[in-house]
C-alpha positions, 0 to 999 in steps of 0.5 A: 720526708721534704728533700732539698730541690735545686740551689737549695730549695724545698720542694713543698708537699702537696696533697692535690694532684699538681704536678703533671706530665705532659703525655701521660704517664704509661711506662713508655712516656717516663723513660728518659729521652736522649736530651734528658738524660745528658741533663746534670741532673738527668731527670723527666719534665714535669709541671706544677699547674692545678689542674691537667687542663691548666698544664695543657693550656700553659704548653699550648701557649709556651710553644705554639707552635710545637704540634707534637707537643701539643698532641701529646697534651691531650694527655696528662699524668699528674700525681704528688710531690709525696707519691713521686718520692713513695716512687724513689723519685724527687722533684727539683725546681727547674723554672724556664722562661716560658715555663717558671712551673717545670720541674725536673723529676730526678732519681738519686742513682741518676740515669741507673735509677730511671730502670724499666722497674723504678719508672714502673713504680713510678708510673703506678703514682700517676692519675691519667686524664685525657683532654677532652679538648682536641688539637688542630695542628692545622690551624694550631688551636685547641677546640672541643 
């Protein structure tokens, strides 16, 4: 099924792994956090990038200098438009001015929807990868 995304958009399926949490993806990261749950709609921030790397790399240059950020890009969670909806879940376009490729992940029931049971599904949908770069939040740069 292809749902509607933000001001009518589609949200096109995908057959490779392009949408990507930064943090990963364990049950613990999806949960909403305060500021995500006031969102109209609530949702989780996801990027639509090739590649783990790729979204980590975009990150580091969107926000130079958020290091817990940065931290948390050394670990990624990345599934498909079509897993997250198998999940219950959806995806609408919500492009940023650092970040045209961020993407709201949605549940139609809102914050309700976002329970310890559907973000465990949820979860399941998700591939994680470690960065096997590491970050110095001293100096601020990615080395391996």
């Amino acid at each position: 099924m292809r749902r509607t995304g933000g001001e009518g958009k589609q949200v096109a399926g995908t057959t490779v792994e392009d949408m990507h949490r930064i943090g990963g993806s364990r049950e613990e990261n999806p949960h909403l956090k305060p500021r995500e749950a006031t969102l109209k709609p609530p949702g989780i921030s996801l990027l639509h990038a090739p590649s783990p790397r790729e979204a980590a790399r975009q990150i580091r240059e969107a926000f130079p200098a958020a290091d817990e950020l940065h931290a948390a890009a050394q670990v990624i969670g990345s599934t498909t438009v079509e897993k997250i909806q198998s999940a219950g879940f959806d995806l609408i376009p919500n492009p940023t001015k650092r970040l045209p490729n961020h993407y709201r992940l949605i549940h139609p029931d809102g914050v309700a929807g976002c329970n310890d049971e559907n973000l465990v599904r949820l979860s399941a949908v998700f591939t994680e990868t470690s960065q096997d770069t590491q970050y110095d939040v001293t100096t601020r740069h990615a080395y391996r």
